[in-house]
C-alpha positions, 0 to 999 in steps of 0.5 A: 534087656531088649530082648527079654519079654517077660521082663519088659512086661514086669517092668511095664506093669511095676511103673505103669498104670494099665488103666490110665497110661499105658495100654500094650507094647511091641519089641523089634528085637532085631533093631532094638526098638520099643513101641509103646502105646500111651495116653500123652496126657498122663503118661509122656514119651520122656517119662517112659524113657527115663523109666527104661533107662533106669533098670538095671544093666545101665541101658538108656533108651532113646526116644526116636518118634514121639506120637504126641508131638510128631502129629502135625496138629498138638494133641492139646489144640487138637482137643480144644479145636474139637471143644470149639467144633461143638460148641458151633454144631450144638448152637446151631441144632439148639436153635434149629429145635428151638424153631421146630416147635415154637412156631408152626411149618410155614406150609402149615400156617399157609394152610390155615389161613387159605382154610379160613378164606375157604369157609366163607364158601360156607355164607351161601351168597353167589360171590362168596361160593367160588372160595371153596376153591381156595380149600384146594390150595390149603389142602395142597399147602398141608396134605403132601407130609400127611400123605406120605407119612399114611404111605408108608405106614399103608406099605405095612399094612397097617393104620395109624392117624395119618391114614385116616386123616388121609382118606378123610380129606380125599374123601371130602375131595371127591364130595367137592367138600374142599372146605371141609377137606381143607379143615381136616389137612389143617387141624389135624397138622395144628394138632401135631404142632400142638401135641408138641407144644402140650407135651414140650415143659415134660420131655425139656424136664427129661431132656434137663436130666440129659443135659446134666452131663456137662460138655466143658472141661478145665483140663490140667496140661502137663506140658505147660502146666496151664489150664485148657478147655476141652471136651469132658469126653475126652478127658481121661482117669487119672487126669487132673480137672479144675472146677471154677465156682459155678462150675460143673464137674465134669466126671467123677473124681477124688478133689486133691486140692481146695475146699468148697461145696458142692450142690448135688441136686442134680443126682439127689434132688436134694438143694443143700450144698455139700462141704468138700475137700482133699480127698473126698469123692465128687461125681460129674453133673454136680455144681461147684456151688463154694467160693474156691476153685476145686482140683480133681483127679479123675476116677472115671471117664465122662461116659462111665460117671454116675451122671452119664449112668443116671442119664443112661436110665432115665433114656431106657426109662422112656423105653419101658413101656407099661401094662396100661400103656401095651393094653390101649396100644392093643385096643387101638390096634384092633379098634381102628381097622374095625372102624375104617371097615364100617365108614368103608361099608358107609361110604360105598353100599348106600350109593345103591340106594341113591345119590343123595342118600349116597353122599349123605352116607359118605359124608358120615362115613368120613366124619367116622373116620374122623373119630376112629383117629385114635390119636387122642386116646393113644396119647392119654397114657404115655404122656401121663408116664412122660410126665412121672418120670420127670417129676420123679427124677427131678426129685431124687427118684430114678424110676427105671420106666413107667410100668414101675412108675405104675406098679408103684402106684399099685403097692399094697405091701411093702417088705422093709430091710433094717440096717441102711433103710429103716436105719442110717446104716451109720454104726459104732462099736458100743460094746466089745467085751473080750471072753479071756484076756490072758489067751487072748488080748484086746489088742489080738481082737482088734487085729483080726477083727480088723483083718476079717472085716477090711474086706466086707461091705456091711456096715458093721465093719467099717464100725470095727474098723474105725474102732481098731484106728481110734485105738491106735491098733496096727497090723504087722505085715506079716498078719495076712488073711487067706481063704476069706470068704462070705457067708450069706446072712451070717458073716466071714470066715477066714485063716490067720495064722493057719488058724480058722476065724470066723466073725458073724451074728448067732446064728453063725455060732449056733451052727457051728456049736460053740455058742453055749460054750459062752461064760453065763456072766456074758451071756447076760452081757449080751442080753441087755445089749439086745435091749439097745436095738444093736447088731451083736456079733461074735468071733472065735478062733480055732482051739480057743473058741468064741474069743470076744462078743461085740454090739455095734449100734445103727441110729433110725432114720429122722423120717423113718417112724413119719413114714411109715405111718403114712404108708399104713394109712394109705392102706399100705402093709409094711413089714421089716425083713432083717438077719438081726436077732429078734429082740433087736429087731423088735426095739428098733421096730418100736421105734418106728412103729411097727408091731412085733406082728410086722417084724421078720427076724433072723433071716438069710437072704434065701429066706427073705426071697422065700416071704416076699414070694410068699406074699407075691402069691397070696389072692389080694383081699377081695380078689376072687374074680377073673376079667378080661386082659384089657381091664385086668390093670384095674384089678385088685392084685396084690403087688409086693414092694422091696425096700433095701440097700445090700449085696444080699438084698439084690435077690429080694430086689429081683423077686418083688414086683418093685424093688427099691434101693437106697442110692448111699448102698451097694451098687449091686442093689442099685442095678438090680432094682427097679427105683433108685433113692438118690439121696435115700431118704425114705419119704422119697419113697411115699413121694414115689407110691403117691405119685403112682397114685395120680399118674394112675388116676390121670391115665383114666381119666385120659382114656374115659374122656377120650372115648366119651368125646368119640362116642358124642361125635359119633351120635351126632354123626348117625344122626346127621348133625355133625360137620366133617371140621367139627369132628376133626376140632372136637378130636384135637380138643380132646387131645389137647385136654388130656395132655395138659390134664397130665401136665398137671402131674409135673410140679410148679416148680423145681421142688414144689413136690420135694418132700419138706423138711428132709433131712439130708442123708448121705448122699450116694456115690456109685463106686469108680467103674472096673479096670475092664470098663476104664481102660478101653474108654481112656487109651481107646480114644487118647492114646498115641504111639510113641517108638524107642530104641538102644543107642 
């Protein structure tokens, strides 16, 4: 027994689950010993025994070390010491931030105050003169992190803010300007401060979306069956978590015991509770927000919970950087440099000619520098992204950056799927009208309706399935499928009973030529189905034919018709892109408002990436002009948005210029598209075009006001009536106003820019991750080795 591999791993695999309780084995033949590594949360040293010890030929197994408990600290305390040691290490960097940026550096606020006791230097009396010296210590107190900061940046030959604002200030020392020199250290530290400050309600609403993920857990302990707070990190699948009232739920799981609600709106955006309770799906980051306590199983680890995923994306968001965004970086880029030149050639040539006419070149050559500082221009736009993307997410919409936030924005056309976005992708069988009882019953439909379908995805299946159980059909176990396979935008196939299935719409049936074959009173059937709006569906069976026709209907979304008349009054083109039939396609398109103009049927999914590349390349209306690459973002381009929630939509999500998934659909679509409806309510959808609208708008402004401000300093300058402080004051006002003008995109409050009256729509749940991505999270970090042997 001891001595046999293979049977030790059939035993292994039988009685233990890889993903959350055993991770491998090692055998010592030569002394009969076993060692076993396992996570002792789910799977204790004395279970693995008694399973051993259960097998056939009557061997009992001994537990010589177990790894949970010979470790001189229990894994329990070890685990609640660990959710202890945080919660001291994030006090104390909470407050540490907290100070960072509600307060200036004291070095700062010492400059200030020996700046201001400078400028009375500025009254021209004999006494008050000799405070100019007092500038020297400000600048002393505020000029060391700018100056090394411009070093380091100089070392890579390159310019940035800090160097400018260091040649300032050294130029204006070497004038014995040490007020002014004193200033320029100042306000541009303050500006710092400020920028901060400005921009803190936008980056604390991305940063509120990090801190979804909660840090706590009420770990079940198996050994003593008592309750223990840990960190959600480490708590691994398939273990059991209690979530008080008010509690957060730590990671994605199925609740087995208790009912409550739940409050999603951290995920959906969406405030109104959920009722939950054995057996339904719960996701990490949501709120017990009920009277009753919750037990839940774990389906996924914290790290791979659809928190810790929508937390993933909303970093990478911040990462993507837009068109708009790369454009003023570039023109910043080669804008500075071309500046500093023209203020070295002011500060130098004009001592030729004289000192006076020297030092008066040199002072405005400084106050060039000053307004060469790109600071305020270079912030106008992402602050404005900052601000979307917060906005977005704090509703419901996860935009995966803001150059999908802008090109959204941007939208003239949008390509629609039906089933699961204009419609609830709820179905129910209406119809099922078999062609021949006598060769082919009812009860025979159902069955390999059933067993077709209880693999597919489509919404249509789970109608048929819900219907085989609502009629009470059973599957006898020796009805099995074998070569099941999908056929893209037409349906299933398979082999029961040695015999080909096939199960699809008609375009399915055309191909394969037995459709006319069907009675003419049923194809009159079928007709009037079309009239409905529903999806029809056939199946045959080899050397029978098509066997039965069905109709499964799907209901319009509530907001549907609203939004998609908005949408055409914003000058947006919308048009339904679906693999129904046409007069199925049509009658629901009336119903939300679409012409028969606007609705695309029949389509595979190879054709439907065939239109919207179509539409892609088409010239936009009055687009008959080149321009250059820096105001090429604000040419009339025609930019193509897909709408959709399927496996087979995932190639037109990757095609349109913004693709869009509905978060109640497939995962695939989720990961392969550039927006995320959370709680897949359309009006989302115009919330996100209208909100790229007036991030784009606060970007022009930004960039227009910024270069005005510059070109005023900038004439005062040359014309001799601009102080080297009010240069550098206009500058950080300047990025002052275009930071709190793009504040102004963020909502009031929490739901301000939630759409009213949305009517709540099945709210998504991504699917527990793959074994491969559980198993090295859970028993990489829990597991322990524990040694067995034959007595």
């Amino acid at each position: 027994f001891w001595c046999d591999v293979e049977r030790m791993n059939n035993i292994m695999k039988v009685n233990f689950d890889s993903r959350t309780e055993l991770g491998s084995f090692s055998m010592d033949i030569t002394k009969d010993t076993l060692m076993v590594l396992h996570n002792p949360n789910t799977l204790s040293a004395s279970q693995i025994a008694a399973v051993l010890s259960q097998q056939e030929g009557n061997v009992k197994a001994k537990c010589v070390l177990d790894g949970g408990k010979s470790t001189k600290t229990n894994y329990y305390d070890q685990l609640k010491q660990d959710a202890k040691d945080q919660d001291s290490s994030k006090n104390a960097e909470k407050t540490e931030r907290a100070m960072s940026y509600k307060y200036p550096r004291p070095t700062v606020i010492m400059s200030g105050i020996l700046w201001i006791v400078s400028m009375l230097s500025l009254v021209g009396d004999e006494p008050w003169e000799h405070l100019k010296w007092v500038g020297l210590a400000s600048v002393a107190f505020g000029l060391p992190p700018i100056a090394i900061r411009a070093l380091r940046t100089m070392k890579r030959f390159q310019f940035d803010d800090n160097s400018l604002m260091f040649f300032a200030s050294v130029g204006a020392l070497a004038l014995g300007e040490f007020a002014e020199a004193a200033a320029v250290v100042f306000l541009f530290a303050l500006s710092e401060w400020l920028e901060v400050r400005a921009t803190t309600r936008a980056r604390e609403t991305l940063k509120a979306m990090v801190n979804l993920k909660p840090d706590k857990a009420q770990l079940f302990n198996p050994e003593n069956k008592e309750l223990i707070e840990v960190l959600s990190s480490a708590v691994p699948v398939g273990a059991l978590v209690a979530v008080k009232t008010g509690a957060q739920i730590p990671c994605d799981g199925i609740v087995v015991e208790g009912e409550s609600t739940v409050d999603e709106s951290s995920l959906t955006g969406e405030s109104k509770p959920i009722r939950k309770g054995p057996r339904d799906i719960v996701s990490g980051g949501t709120l017990n927000s009920g009277a009753t306590q919750l037990m839940v199983c774990t389906t996924a680890s914290a790290e791979n919970s659809a928190v810790s995923r929508l937390i993933r994306l909303v970093e990478e968001a911040q990462a993507n950087r837009s068109e708009t965004e790369r454009i003023v970086d570039e023109f910043a880029k080669y804008y500075t440099p071309m500046v500093v030149l023209a203020a070295l050639l002011m500060c130098t040539i004009p001592w030729a000619v004289g000192t006076d006419v020297g030092r008066q070149w040199t002072h405005n050559g400084l106050i060039l520098i000053v307004v060469a500082c790109p600071c305020g221009l270079i912030i106008s736009t992402p602050v404005c992204y900052v601000a979307g993307l917060a906005a977005t997410a704090q509703n419901g919409v996860l935009i995966k950056g803001g150059a999908y936030l802008e090109a959204v924005g941007r939208t003239t056309h949008i390509c629609m799927d039906k089933t699961g976005t204009l419609t609830n992708g709820e179905f129910a069988l209406l119809h099922l009208k078999p062609v021949n009882t006598d060769t082919f019953s009812k009860t025979h439909i159902l069955q390999h309706l059933a067993l077709m379908e209880e693999r597919s995805s489509h919404p249509v299946a789970s109608a048929i399935l819900q219907r085989a159980s609502n009629e009470g059909v059973k599957i006898s176990a020796e009805m099995t499928v074998k070569k099941h396979t999908l056929l893209a935008g037409e349906g299933v196939t398979g082999v029961i009973d040695n015999k080909d299935v096939y199960v699809g719409n008609e375009r399915l049936f055309e191909r394969l030529g037995v459709l006319s074959d069907l009675p003419e009173p049923l194809k009159k059937e079928v007709e009037s189905w079309k009239q409905l709006g529903g999806t029809i569906g056939f199946m045959s069976v080899q050397d029978l034919g098509i066997v039965c026709a069905f109709c499964a209907a799907d209901g319009v979304r509530p907001e549907s018709a609203v939004v998609v008349d908005h949408l055409k009054k914003r000058g947006v083109g919308i048009t339904m892109l679906t693999g129904d039939n046409h007069d199925a396609a049509v009658a629901l398109g009336k119903q939300v408002g679409l012409s028969v103009d606007e609705i695309k049927s029949k389509l595979l999914p190879e054709e439907k990436l065939q239109h919207i590349e179509s539409l892609i390349e088409a010239p936009a209306v009055g687009d008959d002009r080149e321009s250059s690459s820096v105001f090429q973002c604000r040419k009339r381009r025609k930019v193509v948005l897909f709408c959709g929630d399927g496996v087979n939509d995932a190639p037109a999500l990757a095609a349109a210029n913004v693709g869009i998934a509905m978060g109640a659909g497939a995962t695939l679509a989720m990961e392969t598209a550039d927006i995320t409806l959370l709680d897949s309510n359309l009006e989302k959808l115009e919330y996100s075009i209208r909100l790229g609208r007036q991030v784009i708008n606060k970007i022009w402004q930004n960039v227009v006001f910024s270069i005005a401000v510059k070109l005023v300093v900038l004439v005062f300058a040359v014309s001799g009536n601009a102080r080297l402080w009010a240069a550098i004051a206009s500058d950080v006002g300047a990025m002052i106003l275009v930071t709190l003008n793009a504040m102004m995109i963020l909502p009031r409050t929490s739901r301000e820019a939630e759409p009213h009256d949305s009517p709540k729509i099945k709210s998504a749940v991504p699917p527990p991750p793959n074994e491969s991505d559980v198993f090295p999270t859970t028993l990489s970090e829990n597991a322990t080795s524990t040694l067995f042997e034959a007595p």
